[in-house]
N, C-alpha and C positions, 0 to 999 in steps of 0.2 A: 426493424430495430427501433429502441425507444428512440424519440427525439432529443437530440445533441446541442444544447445550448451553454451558452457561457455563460451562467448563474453566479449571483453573488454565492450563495449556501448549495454546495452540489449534495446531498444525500447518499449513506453510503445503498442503501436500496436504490438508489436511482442507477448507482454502478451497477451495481448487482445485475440488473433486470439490463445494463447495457450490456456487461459481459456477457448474461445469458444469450441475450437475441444472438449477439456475436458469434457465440461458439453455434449456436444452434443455426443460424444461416449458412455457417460453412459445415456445418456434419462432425462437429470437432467432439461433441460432447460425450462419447465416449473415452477420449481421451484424457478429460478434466476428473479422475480419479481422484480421491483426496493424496495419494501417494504421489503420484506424476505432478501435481499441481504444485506440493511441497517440496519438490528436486527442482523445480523451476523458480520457484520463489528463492531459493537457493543459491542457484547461478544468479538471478538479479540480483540479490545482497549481495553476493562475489563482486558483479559488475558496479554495483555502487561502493563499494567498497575501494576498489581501485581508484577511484577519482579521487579518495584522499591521502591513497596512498604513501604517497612522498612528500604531502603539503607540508606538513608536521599541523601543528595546530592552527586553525583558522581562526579568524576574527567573526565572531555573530553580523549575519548581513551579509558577508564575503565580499565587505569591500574593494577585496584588492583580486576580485574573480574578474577575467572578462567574462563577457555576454554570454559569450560562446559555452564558457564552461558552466556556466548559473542553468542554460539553456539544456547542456548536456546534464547535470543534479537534476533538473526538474524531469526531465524523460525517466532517469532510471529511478528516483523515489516514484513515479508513477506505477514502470512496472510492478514493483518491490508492493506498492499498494493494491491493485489490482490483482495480483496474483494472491494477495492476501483476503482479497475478499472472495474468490472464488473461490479458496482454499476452505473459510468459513460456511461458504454457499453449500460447495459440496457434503460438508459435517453436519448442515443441517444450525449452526451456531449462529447467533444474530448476534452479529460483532459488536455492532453497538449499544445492545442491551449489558453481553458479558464484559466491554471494555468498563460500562458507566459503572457495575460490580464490581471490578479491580480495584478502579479509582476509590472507590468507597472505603473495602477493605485495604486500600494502602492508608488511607486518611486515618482512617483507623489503627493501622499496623504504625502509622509512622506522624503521629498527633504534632499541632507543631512548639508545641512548646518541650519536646525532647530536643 
């Protein structure tokens, strides 16, 4: 498996290539279909989704979060990420090339002096 360090700047390739070793060390990667990968990315958004459940609207920062719960967001937007990038891996899409074209055609779609 790639080596695992706590970088200022983590690369979404550098995921990629850790997810890969990952599934592939344990035999998973028939599993990782772009379909199955998409039901699972699925239930993570469910599961992060319930942590704001009943906040009503938060304050940016989540001041008023304990640790606990900052510590529980950051696990499940991880998965929610991860399965996103797998999801791309498997399609064959380079997330970051087609994200940085969105960003453009929205700039574009959406100029800021509308």
């Amino acid at each position: 498996m790639a080596q695992i360090s706590e970088e200022n700047n983590v690369s979404l390739d550098l995921l990629k290539q850790i997810m890969r070793d990952f599934a592939q060390e344990r035999g998973w990667q028939s599993y990782h279909t772009p379909r199955n990968l998409l039901l699972a990315l699925v239930g993570e958004v469910g599961e992060l989704s319930e942590i704001f459940q009943w906040k009503g609207e938060v304050e940016r920062g989540l001041p008023n979060w304990k640790e606990e719960e900052k510590v529980h967001l950051g696990e499940e937007l991880s998965d929610v990420l991860l399965y996103l990038i797998q999801l791309s891996d498997s399609c064959d899409i380079e997330l970051g090339q087609v994200a940085l074209r969105k960003l453009q055609l929205n700039a574009l779609k959406y100029p800021p002096n509308k």
